[in-house]
MIVEXFI-16615 format. One record per residue: x, y, z of N, C-alpha, C in turn; residue in three letters. Coordinates in pm, whole numbers. Layout:
BEGIN
+--------+---------+--------+---------+----------+--------+--------+---------+--------+------+
: n.east : n.north :   n.up : ca.east : ca.north :  ca.up : c.east : c.north :   c.up : resn :
+--------+---------+--------+---------+----------+--------+--------+---------+--------+------+
:      X :       Y :      Z :       X :        Y :      Z :      X :       Y :      Z :  ala :
...
+--------+---------+--------+---------+----------+--------+--------+---------+--------+------+
//
This chain:
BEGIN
+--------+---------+--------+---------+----------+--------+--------+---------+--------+------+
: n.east : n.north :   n.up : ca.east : ca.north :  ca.up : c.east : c.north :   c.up : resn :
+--------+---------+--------+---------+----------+--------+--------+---------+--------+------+
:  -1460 :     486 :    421 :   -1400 :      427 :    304 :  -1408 :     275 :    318 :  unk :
:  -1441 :     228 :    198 :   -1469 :       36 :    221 :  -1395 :     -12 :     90 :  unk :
:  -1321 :    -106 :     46 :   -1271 :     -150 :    -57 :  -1128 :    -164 :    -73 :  unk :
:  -1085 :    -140 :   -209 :    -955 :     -102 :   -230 :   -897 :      84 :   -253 :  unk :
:   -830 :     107 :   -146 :    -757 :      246 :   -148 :   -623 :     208 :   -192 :  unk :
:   -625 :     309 :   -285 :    -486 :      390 :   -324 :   -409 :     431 :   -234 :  unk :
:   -297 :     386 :   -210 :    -188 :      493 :   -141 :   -113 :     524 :   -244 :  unk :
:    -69 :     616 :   -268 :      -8 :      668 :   -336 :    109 :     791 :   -331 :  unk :
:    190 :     854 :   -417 :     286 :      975 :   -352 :    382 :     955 :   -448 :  unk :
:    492 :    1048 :   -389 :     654 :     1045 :   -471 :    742 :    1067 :   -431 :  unk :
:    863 :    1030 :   -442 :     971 :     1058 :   -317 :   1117 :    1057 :   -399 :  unk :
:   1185 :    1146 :   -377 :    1356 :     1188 :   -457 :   1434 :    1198 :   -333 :  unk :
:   1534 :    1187 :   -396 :    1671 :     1198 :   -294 :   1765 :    1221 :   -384 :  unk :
:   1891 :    1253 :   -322 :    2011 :     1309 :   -401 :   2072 :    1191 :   -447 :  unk :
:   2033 :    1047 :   -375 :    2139 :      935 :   -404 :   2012 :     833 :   -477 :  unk :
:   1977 :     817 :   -397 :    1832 :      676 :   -416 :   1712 :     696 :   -329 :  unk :
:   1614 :     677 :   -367 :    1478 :      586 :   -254 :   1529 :     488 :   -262 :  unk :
:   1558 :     443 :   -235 :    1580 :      270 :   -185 :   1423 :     224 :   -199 :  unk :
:   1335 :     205 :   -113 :    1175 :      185 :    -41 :   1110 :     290 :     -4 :  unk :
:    960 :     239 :    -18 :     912 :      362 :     78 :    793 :     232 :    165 :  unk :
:    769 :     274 :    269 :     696 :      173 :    383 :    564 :     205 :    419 :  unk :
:    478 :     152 :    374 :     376 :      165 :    429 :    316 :     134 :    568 :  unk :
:    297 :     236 :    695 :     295 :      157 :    855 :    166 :     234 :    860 :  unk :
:     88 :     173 :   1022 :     -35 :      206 :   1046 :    -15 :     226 :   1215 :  unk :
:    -97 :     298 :   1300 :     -99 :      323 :   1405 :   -181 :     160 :   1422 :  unk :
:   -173 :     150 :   1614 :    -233 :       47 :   1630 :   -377 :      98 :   1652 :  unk :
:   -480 :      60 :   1660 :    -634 :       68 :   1740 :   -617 :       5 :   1841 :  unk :
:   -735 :      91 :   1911 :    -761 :       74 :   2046 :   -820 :     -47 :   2084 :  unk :
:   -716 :    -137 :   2194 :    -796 :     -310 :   2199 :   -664 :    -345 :   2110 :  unk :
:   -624 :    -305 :   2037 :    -576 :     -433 :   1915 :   -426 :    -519 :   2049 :  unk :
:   -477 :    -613 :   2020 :    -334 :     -704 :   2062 :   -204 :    -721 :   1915 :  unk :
:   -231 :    -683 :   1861 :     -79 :     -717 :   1776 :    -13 :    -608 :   1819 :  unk :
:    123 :    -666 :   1842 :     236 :     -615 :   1854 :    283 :    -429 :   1784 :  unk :
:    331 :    -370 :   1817 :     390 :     -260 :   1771 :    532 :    -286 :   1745 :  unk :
:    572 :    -208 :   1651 :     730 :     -302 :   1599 :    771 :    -167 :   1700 :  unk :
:    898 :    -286 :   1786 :    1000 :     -237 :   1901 :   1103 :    -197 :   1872 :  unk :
:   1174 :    -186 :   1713 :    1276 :     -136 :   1657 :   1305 :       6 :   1693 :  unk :
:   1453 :      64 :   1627 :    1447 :      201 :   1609 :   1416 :     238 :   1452 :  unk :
:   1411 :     360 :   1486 :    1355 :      431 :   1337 :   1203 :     437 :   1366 :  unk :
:   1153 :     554 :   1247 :    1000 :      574 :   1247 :    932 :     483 :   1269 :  unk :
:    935 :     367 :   1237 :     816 :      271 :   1251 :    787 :     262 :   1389 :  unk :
:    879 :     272 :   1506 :     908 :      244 :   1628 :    740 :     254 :   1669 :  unk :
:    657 :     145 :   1759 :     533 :      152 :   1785 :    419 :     108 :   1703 :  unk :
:    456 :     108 :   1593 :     349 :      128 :   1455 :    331 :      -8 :   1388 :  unk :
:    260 :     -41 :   1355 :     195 :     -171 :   1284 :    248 :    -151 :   1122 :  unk :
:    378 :    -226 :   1061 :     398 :     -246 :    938 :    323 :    -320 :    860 :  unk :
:    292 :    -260 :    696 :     180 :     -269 :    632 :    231 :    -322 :    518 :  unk :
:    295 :    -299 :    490 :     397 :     -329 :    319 :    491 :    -229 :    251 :  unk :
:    596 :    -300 :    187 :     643 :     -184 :     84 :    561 :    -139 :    -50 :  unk :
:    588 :      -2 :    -68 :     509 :       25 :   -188 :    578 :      21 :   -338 :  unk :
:    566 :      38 :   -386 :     612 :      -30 :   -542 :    645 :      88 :   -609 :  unk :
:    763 :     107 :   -685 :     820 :      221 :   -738 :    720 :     197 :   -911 :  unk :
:    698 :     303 :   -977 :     607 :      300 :  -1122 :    650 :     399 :  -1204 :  unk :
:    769 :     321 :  -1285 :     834 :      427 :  -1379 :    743 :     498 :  -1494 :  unk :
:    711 :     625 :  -1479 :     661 :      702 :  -1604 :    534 :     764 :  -1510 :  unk :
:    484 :     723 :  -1348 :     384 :      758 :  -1336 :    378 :     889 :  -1267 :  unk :
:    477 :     962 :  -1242 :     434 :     1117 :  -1236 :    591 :    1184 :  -1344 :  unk :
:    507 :    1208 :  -1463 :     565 :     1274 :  -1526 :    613 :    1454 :  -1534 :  unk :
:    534 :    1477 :  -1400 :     543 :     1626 :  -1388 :    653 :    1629 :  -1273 :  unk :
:    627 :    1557 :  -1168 :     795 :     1522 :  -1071 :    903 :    1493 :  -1197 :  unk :
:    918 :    1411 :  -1293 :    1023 :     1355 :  -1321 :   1082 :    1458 :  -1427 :  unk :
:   1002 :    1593 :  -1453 :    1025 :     1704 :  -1583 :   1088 :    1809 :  -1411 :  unk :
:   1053 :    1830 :  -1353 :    1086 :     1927 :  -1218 :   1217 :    1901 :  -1157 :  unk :
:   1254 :    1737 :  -1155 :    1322 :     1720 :  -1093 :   1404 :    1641 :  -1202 :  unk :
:   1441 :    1682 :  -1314 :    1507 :     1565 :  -1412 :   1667 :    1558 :  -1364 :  unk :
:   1739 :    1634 :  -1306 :    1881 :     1661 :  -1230 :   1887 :    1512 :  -1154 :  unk :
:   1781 :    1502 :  -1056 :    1808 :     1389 :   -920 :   1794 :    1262 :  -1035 :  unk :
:   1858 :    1166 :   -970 :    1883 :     1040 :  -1010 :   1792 :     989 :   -967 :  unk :
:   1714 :     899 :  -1062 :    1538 :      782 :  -1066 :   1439 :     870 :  -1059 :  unk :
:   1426 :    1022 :  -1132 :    1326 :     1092 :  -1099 :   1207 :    1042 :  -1227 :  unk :
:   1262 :     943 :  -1322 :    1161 :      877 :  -1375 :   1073 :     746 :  -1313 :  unk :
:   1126 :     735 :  -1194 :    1045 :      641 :  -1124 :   1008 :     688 :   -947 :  unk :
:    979 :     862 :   -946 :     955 :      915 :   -819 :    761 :     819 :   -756 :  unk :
:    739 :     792 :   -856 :     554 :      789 :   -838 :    597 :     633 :   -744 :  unk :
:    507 :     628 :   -627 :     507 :      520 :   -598 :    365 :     458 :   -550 :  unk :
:    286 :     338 :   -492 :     162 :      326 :   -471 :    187 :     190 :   -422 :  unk :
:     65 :     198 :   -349 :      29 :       27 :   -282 :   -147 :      52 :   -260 :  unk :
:   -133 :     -79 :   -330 :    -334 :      -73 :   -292 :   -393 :    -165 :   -176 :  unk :
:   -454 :    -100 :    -63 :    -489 :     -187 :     38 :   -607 :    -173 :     54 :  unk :
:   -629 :    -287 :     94 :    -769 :     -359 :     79 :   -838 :    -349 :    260 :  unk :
:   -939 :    -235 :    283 :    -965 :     -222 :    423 :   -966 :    -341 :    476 :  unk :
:  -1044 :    -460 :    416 :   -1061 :     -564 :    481 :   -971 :    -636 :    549 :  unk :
:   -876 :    -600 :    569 :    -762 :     -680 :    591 :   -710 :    -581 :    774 :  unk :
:   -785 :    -450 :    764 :    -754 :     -410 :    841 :   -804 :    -447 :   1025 :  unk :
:   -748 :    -425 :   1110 :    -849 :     -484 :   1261 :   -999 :    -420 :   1242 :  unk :
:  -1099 :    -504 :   1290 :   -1193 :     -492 :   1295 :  -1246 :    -516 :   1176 :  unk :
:  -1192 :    -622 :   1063 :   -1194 :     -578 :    949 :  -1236 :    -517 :    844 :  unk :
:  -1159 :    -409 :    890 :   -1172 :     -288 :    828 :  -1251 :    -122 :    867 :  unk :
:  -1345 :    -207 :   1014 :   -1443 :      -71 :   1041 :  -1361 :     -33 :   1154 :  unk :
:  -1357 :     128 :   1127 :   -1299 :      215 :   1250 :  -1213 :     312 :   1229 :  unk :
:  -1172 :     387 :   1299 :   -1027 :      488 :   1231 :   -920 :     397 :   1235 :  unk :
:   -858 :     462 :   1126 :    -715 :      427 :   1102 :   -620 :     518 :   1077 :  unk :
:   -500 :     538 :   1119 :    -426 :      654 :   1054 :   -296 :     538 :    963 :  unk :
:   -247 :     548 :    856 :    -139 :      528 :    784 :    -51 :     649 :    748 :  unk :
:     57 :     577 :    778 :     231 :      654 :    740 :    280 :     590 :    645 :  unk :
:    405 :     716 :    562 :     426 :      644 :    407 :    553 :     716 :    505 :  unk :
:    700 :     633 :    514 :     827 :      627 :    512 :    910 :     597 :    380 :  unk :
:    963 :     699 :    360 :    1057 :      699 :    235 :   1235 :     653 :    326 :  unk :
:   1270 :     587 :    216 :    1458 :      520 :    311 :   1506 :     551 :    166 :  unk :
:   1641 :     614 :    199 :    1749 :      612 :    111 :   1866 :     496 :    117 :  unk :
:   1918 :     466 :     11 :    2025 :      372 :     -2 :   2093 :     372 :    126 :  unk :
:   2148 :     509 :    186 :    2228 :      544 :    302 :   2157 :     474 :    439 :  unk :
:   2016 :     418 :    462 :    1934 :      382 :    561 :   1892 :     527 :    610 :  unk :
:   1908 :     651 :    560 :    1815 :      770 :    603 :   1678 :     750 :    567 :  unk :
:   1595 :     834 :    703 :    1469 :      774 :    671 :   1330 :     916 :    648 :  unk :
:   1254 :     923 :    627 :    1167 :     1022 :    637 :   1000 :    1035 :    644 :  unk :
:    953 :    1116 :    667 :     835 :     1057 :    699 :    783 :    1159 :    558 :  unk :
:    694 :    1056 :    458 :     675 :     1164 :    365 :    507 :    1204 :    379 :  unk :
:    410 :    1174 :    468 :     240 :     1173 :    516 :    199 :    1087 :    597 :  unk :
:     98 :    1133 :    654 :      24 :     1048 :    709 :   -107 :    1094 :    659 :  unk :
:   -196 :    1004 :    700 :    -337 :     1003 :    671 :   -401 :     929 :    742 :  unk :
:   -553 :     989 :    804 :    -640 :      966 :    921 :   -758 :     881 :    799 :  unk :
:   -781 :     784 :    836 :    -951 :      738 :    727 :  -1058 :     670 :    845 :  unk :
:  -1156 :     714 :    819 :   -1282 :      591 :    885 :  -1314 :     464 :    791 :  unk :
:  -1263 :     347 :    839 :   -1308 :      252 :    745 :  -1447 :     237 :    754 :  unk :
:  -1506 :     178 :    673 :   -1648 :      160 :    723 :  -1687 :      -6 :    612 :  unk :
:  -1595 :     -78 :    629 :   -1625 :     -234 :    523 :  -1721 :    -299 :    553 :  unk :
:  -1777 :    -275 :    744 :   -1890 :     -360 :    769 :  -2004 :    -303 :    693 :  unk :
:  -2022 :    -223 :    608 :   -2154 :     -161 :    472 :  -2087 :    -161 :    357 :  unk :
:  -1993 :    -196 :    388 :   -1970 :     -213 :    196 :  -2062 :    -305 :    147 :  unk :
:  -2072 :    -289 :     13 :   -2189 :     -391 :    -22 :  -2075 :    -491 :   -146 :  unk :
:  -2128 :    -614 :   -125 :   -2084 :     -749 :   -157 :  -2113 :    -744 :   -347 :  unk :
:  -2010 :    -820 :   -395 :   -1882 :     -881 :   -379 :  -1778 :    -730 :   -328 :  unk :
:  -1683 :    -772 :   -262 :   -1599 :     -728 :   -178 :  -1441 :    -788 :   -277 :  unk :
:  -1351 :    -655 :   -259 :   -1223 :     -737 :   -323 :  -1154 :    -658 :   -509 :  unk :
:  -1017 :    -742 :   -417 :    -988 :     -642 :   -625 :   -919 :    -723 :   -666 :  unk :
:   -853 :    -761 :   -779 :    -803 :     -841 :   -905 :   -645 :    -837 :   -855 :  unk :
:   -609 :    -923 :   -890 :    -401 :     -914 :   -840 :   -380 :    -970 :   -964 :  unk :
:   -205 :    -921 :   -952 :    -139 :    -1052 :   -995 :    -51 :   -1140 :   -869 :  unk :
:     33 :   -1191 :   -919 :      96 :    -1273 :   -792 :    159 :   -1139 :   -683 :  unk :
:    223 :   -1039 :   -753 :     297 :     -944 :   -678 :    229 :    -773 :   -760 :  unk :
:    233 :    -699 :   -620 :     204 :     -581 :   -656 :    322 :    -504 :   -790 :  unk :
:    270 :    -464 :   -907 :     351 :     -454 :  -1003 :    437 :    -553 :  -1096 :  unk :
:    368 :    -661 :  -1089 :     469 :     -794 :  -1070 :    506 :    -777 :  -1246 :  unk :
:    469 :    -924 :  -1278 :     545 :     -997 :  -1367 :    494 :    -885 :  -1528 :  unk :
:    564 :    -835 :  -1594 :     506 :     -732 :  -1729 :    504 :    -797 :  -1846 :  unk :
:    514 :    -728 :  -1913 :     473 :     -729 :  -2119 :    574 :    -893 :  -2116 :  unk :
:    478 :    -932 :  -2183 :     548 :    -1061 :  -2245 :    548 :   -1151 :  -2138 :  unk :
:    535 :   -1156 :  -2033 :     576 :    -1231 :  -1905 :    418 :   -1296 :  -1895 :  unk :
:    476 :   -1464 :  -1840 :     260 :    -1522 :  -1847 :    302 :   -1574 :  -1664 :  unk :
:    149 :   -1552 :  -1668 :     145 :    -1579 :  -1524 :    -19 :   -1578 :  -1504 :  unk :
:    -31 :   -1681 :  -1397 :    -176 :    -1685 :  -1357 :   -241 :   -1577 :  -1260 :  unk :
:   -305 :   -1557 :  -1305 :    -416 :    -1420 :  -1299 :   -528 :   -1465 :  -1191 :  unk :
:   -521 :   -1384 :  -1065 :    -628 :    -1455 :   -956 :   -713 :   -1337 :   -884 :  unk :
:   -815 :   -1348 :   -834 :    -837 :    -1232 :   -776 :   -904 :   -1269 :   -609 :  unk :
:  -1008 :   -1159 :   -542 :   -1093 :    -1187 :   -446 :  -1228 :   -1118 :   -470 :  unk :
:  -1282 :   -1235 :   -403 :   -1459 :    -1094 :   -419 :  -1487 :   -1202 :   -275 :  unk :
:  -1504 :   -1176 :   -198 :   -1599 :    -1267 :   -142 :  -1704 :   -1178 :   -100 :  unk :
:  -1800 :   -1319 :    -62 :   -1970 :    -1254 :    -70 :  -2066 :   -1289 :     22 :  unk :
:  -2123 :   -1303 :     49 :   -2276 :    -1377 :    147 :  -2375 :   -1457 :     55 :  unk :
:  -2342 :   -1449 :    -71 :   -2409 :    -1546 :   -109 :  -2333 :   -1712 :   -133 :  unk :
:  -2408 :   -1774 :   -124 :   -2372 :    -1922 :   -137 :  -2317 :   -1980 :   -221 :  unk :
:  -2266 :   -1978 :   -238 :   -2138 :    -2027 :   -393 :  -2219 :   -2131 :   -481 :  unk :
:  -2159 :   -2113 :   -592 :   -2253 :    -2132 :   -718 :  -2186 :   -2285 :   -714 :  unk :
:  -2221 :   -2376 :   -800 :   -2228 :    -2520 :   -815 :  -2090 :   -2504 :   -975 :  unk :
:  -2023 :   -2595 :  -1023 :   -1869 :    -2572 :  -1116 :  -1958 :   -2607 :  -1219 :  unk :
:  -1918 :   -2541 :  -1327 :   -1969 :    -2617 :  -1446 :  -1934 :   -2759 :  -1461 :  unk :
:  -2053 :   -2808 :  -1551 :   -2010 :    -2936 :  -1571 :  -1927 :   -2973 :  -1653 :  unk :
+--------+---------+--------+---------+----------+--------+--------+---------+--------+------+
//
């Protein structure tokens, strides 16, 4: 896999999700740190929180319409291999931790991938806004993205 991946999923509780956490095992060689805390992460390389998306699994939120925020169970974060050690080529495994208001915690998947970014082919990169899910309807904000490339950057208009 080379680019931008989806993480994605859904997560209920009787009270709240609070968050859900995106963590990664370390690779072999890597010198960064493993977080020394307690709780699941304990060992594991933290990746980001993922972003709650009201309306986006409408078949959780008809199943489970009883639990409280089951219109906002869908959650996602898009990561960009490149960013990963080696950047990006090699196995990786990622964990999705769901936390309730209470600080209960759970492990809701993991997933094993082979990155492979050193063949991705160029431009490289995906479109943001300032924040994952950020600023909505009516809201202005500057719009930026990434591609980078091997070719030689073009000259500004005049």
């Amino acid at each position: 896999m080379a680019g931008s991946i989806a993480v994605t999923g859904w997560a209920l509780d009787d009270i709240e999700v609070s968050r859900v956490e995106i963590w990664r095992d370390k690779v072999t060689g890597e010198t960064t740190p493993g977080y020394g805390g307690g709780g699941l992460g304990n060992g594991k390389v933290f990746i980001a929180n993922a972003v709650f998306i009201n309306g986006a699994r409408p078949d959780v939120e008809t199943a489970y319409a009883s639990l409280p925020f089951a219109d906002r169970a869908g959650w996602g974060y898009l990561l960009l291999t490149n960013v990963l050690p080696n950047q990006g080529t090699g196995v990786f495994r990622l964990h999705a931790y769901a936390q309730d208001r209470l600080g209960h915690q759970a492990l809701l998947g993991m997933r094993t991938f082979t990155g492979a970014t050193s063949t991705a082919t160029t431009p490289f990169g995906a479109s943001e806004p300032p924040a994952q899910n950020g600023a909505g309807a009516g809201a202005t904000h500057t719009h930026f993205g990434r591609a980078p490339t091997s070719a030689a950057p073009a000259a500004p208009p005049p």
